[in-house]
C-alpha positions as CSV (number, residue, x, y, z in Angstrom):
1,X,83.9,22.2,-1.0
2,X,80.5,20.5,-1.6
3,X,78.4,19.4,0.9
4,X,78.0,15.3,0.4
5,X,74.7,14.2,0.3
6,X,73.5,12.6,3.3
7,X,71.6,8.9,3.4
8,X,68.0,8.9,4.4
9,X,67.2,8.6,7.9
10,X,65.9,5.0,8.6
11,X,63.1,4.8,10.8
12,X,61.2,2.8,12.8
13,X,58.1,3.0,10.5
14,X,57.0,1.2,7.4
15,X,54.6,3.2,5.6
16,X,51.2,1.6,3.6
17,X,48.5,3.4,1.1
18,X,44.9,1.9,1.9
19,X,42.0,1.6,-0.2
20,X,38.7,0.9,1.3
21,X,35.9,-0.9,0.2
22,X,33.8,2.8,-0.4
23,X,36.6,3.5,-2.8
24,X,38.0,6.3,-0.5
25,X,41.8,6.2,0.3
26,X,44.8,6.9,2.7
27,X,48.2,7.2,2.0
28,X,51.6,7.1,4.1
29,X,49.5,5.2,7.5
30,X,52.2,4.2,9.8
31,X,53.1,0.7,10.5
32,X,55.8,-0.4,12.8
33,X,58.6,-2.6,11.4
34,X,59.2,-4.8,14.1
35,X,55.5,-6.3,13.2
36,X,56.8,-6.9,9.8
37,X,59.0,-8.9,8.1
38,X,59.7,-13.0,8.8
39,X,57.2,-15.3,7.1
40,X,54.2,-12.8,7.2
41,X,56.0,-10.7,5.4
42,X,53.6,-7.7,5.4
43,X,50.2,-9.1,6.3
44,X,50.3,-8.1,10.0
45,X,50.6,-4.5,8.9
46,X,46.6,-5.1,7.7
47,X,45.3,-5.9,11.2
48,X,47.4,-3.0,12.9
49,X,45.7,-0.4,9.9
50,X,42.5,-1.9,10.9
51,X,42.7,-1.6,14.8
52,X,43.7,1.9,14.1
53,X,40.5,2.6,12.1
54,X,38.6,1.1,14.3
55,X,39.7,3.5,17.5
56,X,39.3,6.4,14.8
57,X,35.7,4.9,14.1
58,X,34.8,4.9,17.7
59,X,36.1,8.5,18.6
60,X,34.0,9.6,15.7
61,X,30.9,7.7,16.3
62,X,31.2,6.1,13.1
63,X,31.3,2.7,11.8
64,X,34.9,1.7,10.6
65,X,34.8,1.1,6.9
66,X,36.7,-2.8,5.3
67,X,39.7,-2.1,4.1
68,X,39.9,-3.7,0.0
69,X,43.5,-3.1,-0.5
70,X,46.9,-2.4,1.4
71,X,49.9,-1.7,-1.0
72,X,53.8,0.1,0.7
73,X,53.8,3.8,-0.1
74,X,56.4,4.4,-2.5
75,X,59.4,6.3,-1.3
């Protein structure tokens, strides 16, 4: 008997490439759902990337770098 392909597991994440201003990229940063969605659509998911660089900056000692482009990771 074959084994029945089983449905991707839904989770609580929506997940977002970056591109920064330098040029330099992310991929796959994690964004909650519950922010998104209603008339915002995804524009929220920009300030909670951005708060996240910015605690990264600080534990680095760096300054956090502007973010030029958001886009959903494909998947």
């Amino acid at each position: 008997m074959a084994r029945k392909r089983s449905k991707p597991i839904e989770s609580g994440y929506a997940l977002f490439d970056v591109l920064y201003e330098d040029g330099s990229r992310t991929s796959n940063r994690r964004v909650p759902r519950t922010a998104l969605g209603g008339l915002d659509g995804d524009m929220p998911a920009r300030q909670i990337i951005e708060e996240q660089d910015k605690a990264i900056a600080e534990k680095a000692g760096r300054p956090a770098v502007p973010i030029k482009k958001i886009t959903r990771s494909p998947g």
